[in-house]
N, C-alpha and C positions, 0 to 999 in steps of 0.2 A: 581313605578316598573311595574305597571299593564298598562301603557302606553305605556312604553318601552318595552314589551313583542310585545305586538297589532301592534305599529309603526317597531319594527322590520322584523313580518310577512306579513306588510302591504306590505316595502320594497322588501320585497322576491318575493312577487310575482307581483309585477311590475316590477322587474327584468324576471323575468320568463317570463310575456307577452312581454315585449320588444323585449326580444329572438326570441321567439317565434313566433309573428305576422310582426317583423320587421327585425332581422336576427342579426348578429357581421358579420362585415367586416372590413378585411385587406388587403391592399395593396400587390398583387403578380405586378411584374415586373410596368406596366403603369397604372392596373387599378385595382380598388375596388372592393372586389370577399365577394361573402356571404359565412362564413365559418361553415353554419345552413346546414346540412344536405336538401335535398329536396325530397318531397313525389314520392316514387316507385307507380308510377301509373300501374292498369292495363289494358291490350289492348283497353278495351274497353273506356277507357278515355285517352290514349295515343299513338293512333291508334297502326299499326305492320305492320313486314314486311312480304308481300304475296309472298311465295315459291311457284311456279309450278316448277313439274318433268315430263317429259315424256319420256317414253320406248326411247331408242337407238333404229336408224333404219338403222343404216350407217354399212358397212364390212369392213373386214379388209384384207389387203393381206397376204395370208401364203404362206411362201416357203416348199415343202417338197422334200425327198428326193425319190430312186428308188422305198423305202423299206414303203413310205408312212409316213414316222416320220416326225415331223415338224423341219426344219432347220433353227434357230438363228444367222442373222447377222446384225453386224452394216450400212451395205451400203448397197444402193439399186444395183441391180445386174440385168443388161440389160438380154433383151431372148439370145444371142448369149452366157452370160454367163451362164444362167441357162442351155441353151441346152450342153453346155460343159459339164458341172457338172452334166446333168442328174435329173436338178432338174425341177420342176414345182411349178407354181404359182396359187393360189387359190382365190378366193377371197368367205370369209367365212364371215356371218352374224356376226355379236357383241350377239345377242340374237337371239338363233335359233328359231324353232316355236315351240318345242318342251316345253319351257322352260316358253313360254307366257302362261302361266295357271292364270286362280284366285287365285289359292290356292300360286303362286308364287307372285302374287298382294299384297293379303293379308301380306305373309310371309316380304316381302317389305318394308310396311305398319310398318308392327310391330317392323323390325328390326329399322326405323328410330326411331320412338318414343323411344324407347329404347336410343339410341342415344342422344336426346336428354335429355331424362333423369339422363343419366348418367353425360351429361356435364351441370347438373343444369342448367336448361331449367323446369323451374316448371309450367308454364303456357305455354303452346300452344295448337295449335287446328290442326289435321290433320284428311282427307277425302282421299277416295279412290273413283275413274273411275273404273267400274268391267269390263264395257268395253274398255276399250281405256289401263286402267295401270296410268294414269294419276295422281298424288298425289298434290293433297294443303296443303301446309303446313304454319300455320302462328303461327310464334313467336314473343315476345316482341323488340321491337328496341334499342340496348345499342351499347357498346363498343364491345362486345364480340358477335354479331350475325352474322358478316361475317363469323366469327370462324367455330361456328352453320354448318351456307348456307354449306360452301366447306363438312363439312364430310357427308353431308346429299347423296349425290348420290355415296362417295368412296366407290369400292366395298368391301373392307379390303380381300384380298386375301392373307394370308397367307401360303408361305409356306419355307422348310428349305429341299434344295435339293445338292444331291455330287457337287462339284464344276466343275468335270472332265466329269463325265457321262451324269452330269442333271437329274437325277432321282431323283423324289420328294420321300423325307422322312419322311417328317409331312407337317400336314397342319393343317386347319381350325379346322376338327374333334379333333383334340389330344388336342386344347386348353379347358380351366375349365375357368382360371380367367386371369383378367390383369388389374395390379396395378401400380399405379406409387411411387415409393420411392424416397428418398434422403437423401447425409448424406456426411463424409468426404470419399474421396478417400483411404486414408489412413491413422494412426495417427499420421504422420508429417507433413499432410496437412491441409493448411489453408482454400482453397477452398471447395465448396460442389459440390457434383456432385448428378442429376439427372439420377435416372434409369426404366428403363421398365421391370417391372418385370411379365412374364410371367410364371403363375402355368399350369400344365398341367393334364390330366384328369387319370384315370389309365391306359388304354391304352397308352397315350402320353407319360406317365413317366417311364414305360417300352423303347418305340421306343429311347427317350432320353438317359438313360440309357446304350443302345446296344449302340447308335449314338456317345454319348462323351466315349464308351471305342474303339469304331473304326478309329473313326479321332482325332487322339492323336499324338501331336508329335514325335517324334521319331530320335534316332541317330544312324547313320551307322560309324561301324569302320572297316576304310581297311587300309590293310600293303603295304606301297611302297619299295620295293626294288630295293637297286642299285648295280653294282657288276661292277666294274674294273677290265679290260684284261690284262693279261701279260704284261709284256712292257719290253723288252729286250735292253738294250743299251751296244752298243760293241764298248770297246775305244781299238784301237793296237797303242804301242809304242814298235820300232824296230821289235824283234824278238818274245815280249812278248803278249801274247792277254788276255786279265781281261773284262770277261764276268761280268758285273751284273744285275742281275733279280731282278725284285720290284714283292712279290709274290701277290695273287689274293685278291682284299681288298671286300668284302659285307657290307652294310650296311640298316639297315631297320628303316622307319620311320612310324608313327601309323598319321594316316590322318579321322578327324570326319568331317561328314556333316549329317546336319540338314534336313532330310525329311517330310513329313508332306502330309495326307490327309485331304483334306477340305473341309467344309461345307459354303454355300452360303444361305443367309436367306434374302426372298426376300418377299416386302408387294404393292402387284397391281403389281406385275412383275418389279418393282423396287428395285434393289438393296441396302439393307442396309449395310453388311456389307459379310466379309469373312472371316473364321477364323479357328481356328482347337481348339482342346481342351486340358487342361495342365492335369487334370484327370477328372475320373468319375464324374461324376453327377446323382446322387443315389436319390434326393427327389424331381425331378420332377418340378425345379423352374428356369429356365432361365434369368438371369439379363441383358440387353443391360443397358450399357451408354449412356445418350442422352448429344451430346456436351461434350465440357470438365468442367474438375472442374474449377469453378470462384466461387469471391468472390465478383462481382459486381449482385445487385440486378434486374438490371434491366435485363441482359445477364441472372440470375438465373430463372427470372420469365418468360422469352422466353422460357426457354428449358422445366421449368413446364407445359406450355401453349401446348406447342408441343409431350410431352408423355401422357400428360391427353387428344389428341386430338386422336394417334394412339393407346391409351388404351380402347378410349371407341370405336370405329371401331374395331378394336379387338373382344374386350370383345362382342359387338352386335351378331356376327357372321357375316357372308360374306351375301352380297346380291345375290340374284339367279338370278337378272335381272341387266341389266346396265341402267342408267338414266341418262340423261341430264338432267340439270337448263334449261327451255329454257324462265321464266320469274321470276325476281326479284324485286320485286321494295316496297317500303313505301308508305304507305296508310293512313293518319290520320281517328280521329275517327270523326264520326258525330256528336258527343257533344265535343265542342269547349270551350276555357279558358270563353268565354262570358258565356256562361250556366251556367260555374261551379262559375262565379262571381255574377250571379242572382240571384242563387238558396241559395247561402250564403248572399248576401243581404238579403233576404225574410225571412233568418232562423234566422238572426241578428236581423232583426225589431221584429218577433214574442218574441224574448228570452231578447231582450229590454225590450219589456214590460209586459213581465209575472214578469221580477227584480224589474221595479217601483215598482209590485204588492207586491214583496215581502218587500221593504220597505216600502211601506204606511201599510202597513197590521202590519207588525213587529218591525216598527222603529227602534232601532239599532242595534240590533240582525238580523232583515234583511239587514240593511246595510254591516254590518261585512259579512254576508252570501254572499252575491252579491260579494264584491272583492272577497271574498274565489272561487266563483261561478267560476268569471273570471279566476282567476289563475288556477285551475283545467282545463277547457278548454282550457289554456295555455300548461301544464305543459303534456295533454292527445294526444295534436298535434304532441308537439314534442318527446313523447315515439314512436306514430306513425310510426315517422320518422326514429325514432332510433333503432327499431328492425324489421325495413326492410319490414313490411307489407306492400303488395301491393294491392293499396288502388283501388276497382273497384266502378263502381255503386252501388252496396253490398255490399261498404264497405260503401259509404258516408250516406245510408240508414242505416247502422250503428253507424255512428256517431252521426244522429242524434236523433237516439234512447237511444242511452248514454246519450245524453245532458236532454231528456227528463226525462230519468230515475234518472239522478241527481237531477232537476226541483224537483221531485216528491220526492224523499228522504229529501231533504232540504227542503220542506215544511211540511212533517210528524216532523221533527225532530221539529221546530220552531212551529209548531199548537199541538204539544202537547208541550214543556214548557208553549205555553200562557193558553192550558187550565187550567195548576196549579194554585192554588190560591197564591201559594209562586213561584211564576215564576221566581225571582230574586234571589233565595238564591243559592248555589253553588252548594247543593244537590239536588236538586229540576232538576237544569238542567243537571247535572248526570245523575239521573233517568229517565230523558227524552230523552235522546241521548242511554241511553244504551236500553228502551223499542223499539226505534224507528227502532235503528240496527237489534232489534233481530224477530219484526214485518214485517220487510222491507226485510229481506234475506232469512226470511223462506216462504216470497211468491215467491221470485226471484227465490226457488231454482230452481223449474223445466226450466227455461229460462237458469238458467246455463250450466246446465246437459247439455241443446241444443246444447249450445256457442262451452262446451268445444269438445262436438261431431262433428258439425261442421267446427272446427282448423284440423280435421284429415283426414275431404275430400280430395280428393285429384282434384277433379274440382275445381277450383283455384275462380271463382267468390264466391262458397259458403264458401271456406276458408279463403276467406277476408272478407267477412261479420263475421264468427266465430272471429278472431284475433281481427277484429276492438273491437267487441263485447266483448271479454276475458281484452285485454286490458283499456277498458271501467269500467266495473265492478269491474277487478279488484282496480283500482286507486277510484272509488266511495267508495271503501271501507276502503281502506289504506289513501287517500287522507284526507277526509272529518275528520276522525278520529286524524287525527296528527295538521291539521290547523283549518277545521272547528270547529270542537266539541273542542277545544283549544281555539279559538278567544271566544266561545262561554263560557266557565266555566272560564277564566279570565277576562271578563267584568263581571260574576256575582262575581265575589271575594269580599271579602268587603277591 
């Protein structure tokens, strides 16, 4: 029985390293795909991609009219026709000079980051030009960083203007928050529908307020009347004349049509949508639909992708300056897969033979420790993996502080059973595993304290050294307790 215990945990964790240093794969369509998670690296071991922004310096043309208002048309309009109409052409900066300040650099600056953060972008680096306006910006390279790039210079201009007049009603100022929801259309629908839901500040929920009890639809009832004239028909036979009269007929019919004042909500001067309102709206919350309801996952997760893109442009606030991308591109890191295969080499031969150490020294009790050893730096890789830390130079210097710091726990534990005179009995190494836990965590604690304070940074190099390190110690201590100090008091059993 006491073979069968040992042999089955031997199994586990050869199972474990297998996983883990070699991968499972399945066959997707032609070829063999590792279905092993693989390590979220950070920048600085997976290089990034380098954002430059710089100020707009191009104009725009505006049409206005006698009265100096700017005039809105779809077609360009030759001088013969602007002189007709009395209008004039402008041609107006994108960014006045007014507007080119520091203070508007900064504000810039801050709304991207923001930006970023909100679209979970947890690690990036951005610098500011005080002269020039100039912004670097450099984030991780995935699936989603094109996403990133585009909202990085939208100016998110919101605003919600008469459809008839053009006078802005809300804008940028009246927004608080902007969220993205989902959920059914209705409860005979099968589909879900994604929405933009837009909170507004007190002021904005006021302006709201007035705005959906103004633009409300509305029905007009009008009376048509009809009235037929005399109609006299004179029939004479002989001598006789038989007048008859059909007398005056009215009749009235009740005729409804549907009126409606409307509102236009537009973001960058781009129309979203046009609408009027069925009532009031009293708390200040505005819903848009994005897309329709579907029930296809892939169509579900475009339209999520798409209001968590204009929420967090939103939610930023509006840029005060216009910017172009005028350079994009991928930059690998200066420490290459070779480094990171050297440097594991070197940490491999050193932890090599600190294990012989431990079996010559320990003989079976070190042996059992060593596969335990291994499995645990098995089983620590792919936690790793699997709760998403991303693994920087900070982090790998953390790993192999872990490995050390196991080293060292597993030799307290094994040098004090051998110093027992009853080293073999089952109590003997009980007592030595529980002296060794309670020696060994009360030196670590102040190391922890660090760990866990360092997971909260939010500079992302020393938050992955914290995780690697949390992750680490935690498993040195839950690990060793369940297989180690287990392989170890069922070889003493008798």
């Amino acid at each position: 029985m006491k073979k069968v215990k040992i042999i089955t945990m031997i199994v586990l964790i050869i199972l474990i390293t297998m996983v883990s240093f070699f991968g499972v794969y399945t066959q997707v369509q032609n070829r063999m795909e590792n279905q092993v998670r693989d390590y979220a690296l950070d920048m600085d071991l997976d290089g990034a991609r380098y954002v430059r922004l710089s100020v707009n310096k191009e104009s725009t043309d505006v049409i206005k009219d006698a009265d100096g208002n700017e005039v809105e048309t779809d077609e360009e309009m030759t001088d013969e026709q602007l002189a007709e109409n009395g209008y004039t052409k402008e041609s107006v900066p994108n960014n006045s000079e007014d507007v080119l300040t520091v203070e508007n650099y900064e504000k810039s600056k801050e709304i991207i980051a923001e930006r970023l953060e909100s679209q979970g972008v947890g690690e990036y680096e951005i610098s500011l030009d005080n002269e020039t306006g100039d912004i670097l910006v450099q984030i991780p390279e995935n699936e989603s960083t094109d996403s990133f790039v585009s909202n990085m210079n939208t100016i998110g201009k919101f605003e919600i203007i008469d459809a008839e007049t053009k006078e802005v009603l809300m804008d940028n100022n009246d927004i608080k928050l902007v969220n993205v929801m989902y959920g059914s259309a209705s409860s005979t629908s099968t589909g879900t529908t994604v929405y933009l839901d837009i909170e507004f500040n007190k002021e904005g929920t006021k302006k709201l307020e007035n705005i959906s009890n103004t633009y409300v639809e509305s029905t007009d009832t009008t009376n048509t009347t009809s009235e037929d004239t005399n109609t006299t028909t004179e029939n004479t036979t002989n001598t006789e004349n038989e007048n008859t009269t059909t007398d005056n007929t009215t009749s009235t019919e009740d005729s409804t049509e549907s009126t409606a004042k409307e509102i236009t909500l537009k973001i960058d001067d781009e129309e979203i949508m046009t609408t009027s309102f069925d009532e009031p709206i009293e708390n200040g919350k505005l819903q848009l639909s994005m897309g329709s309801s579907t029930t296809d996952v892939g169509t579900l997760q475009d339209n999520i992708s798409q209001a968590s893109s204009i929420a967090s442009v939103l939610d930023s606030g509006k840029l005060p300056i216009q910017y172009d991308v005028i350079s994009n591109e991928y930059v690998l890191s200066d420490i290459t897969n070779t480094h990171i295969e050297y440097l594991a080499i070197a940490v491999g031969i050193v932890l090599l033979v600190g294990l012989v150490i431990f079996i010559i020294r320990y003989k079976v009790n070190g042996l059992l420790s060593v596969i335990s050893f291994i499995g645990l730096i098995s089983l620590y890789l792919l936690v790793i993996r699997y709760t998403n830390v991303s693994v920087s130079i900070q982090g790998i210097v953390g790993i192999i502080v872990t490995v050390i710091l196991n080293y060292i726990f597993i030799n307290k534990i094994l040098s004090t059973i051998k110093k027992s005179e009853d080293n073999k009995k089952l109590e003997t190494v009980k007592e030595g595993i529980k002296e060794s836990y309670k020696e060994f965590f009360m030196k670590l604690m102040p190391i922890c304290i660090s760990v866990i304070v360092f997971c909260f940074i939010s500079w992302t190099t020393i938050s992955s050294f914290g995780m690697v390190m949390f992750w680490g110690i935690a498993l040195i201590a839950l690990y060793n307790y369940l297989i180690t100090a287990t392989m170890l008091k069922v070889k003493a059993e008798k």
